[in-house]
N, C-alpha and C positions, 0 to 999 in steps of 0.2 A: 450401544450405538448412541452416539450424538448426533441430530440432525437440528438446518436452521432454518429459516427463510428471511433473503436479505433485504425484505421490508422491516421484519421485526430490528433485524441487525443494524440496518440505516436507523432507524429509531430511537434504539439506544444509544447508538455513536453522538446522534443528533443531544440527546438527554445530557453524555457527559462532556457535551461542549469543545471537545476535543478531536482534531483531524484524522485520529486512529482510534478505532476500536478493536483488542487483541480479543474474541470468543470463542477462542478454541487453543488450549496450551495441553500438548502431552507428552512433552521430556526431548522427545525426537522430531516433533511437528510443534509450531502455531500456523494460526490463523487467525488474520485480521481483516476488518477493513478503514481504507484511509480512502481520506474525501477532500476534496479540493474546490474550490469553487472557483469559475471561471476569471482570472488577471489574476487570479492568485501568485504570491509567492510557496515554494517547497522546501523548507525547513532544513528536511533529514538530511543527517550524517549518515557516513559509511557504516554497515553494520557489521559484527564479526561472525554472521551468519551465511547462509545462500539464500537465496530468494527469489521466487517465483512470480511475479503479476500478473493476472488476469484483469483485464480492463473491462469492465459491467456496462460502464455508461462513461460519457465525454469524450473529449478528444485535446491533448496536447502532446507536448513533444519529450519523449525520456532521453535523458544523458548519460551517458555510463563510462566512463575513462575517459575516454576521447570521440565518443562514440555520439551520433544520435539518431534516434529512430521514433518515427510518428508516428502514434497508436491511437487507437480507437476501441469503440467495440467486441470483441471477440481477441483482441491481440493477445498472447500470451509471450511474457520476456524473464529470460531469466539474467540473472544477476549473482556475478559470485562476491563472495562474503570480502568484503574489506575494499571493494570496487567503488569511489566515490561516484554518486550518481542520483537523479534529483530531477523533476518533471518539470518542463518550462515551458512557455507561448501557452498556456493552458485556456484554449479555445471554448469548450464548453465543461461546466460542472463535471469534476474525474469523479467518477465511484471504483474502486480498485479491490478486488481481494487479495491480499497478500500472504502469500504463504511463506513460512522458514525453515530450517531445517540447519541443526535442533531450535529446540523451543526459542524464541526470541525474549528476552527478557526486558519487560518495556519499564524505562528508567521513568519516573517524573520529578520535575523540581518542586521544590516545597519551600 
C-alpha cells in the first residue's frame, strides 16, 4: 500500500519549484499534483494519456476542445488523452490532483 497526505505532497511540489508534482507512478496509473497560483498563466500541452482532475482548492475556468467549464472545490473532470485543454480566469490559487491512465511520463527540459 502506498498512502499520502496532501500537505506533505503540496510541500514537496512547493520544494521542487515546479507547477507539478508526479508521487505516485505504476505502469497503468500516475498521480500528481499541479498548482497554479491565482492570474496565472497554464502551460500544459495535450497529453497522450486520459486524465482525471479533482480540484482540492481554487477556482478557475478549464478548457477542453472547445469546451469550458468552471470548477471549484470538489469538481471532478475528465479529459481524454490528446484533447487540447488548459485552466484559465484562474480566480483563486488551483491545487489539483491529477490522475492518468497509463502512467504519465513527465518530460523536463535541461
Amino acid at each position: 500500500m502506498d498512502a499520502f497526505q496532501i500537505g506533505d505532497v503540496a510541500a514537496r511540489r512547493r520544494q521542487t519549484g515546479e507547477s507539478y508534482l508526479q508521487f505516485l507512478g505504476k505502469g497503468s496509473l500516475s498521480v500528481g499534483l499541479y498548482e497554479l497560483a491565482a492570474g496565472s498563466e497554464d502551460p500544459q500541452q495535450p497529453h497522450a494519456e486520459d486524465e482525471v482532475y479533482y480540484i482540492v482548492e481554487g477556482r478557475a475556468t478549464l478548457r477542453a476542445g472547445d469546451q469550458d467549464r468552471a470548477v471549484g472545490p470538489g469538481a471532478i473532470v475528465f479529459v481524454a488523452a490528446n484533447v487540447p485543454h488548459r485552466f484559465h480566469t484562474i480566480e483563486e490559487t488551483l491545487s489539483v490532483l491529477v490522475f492518468f491512465a497509463p502512467e504519465h511520463t513527465v518530460v523536463r527540459d535541461t
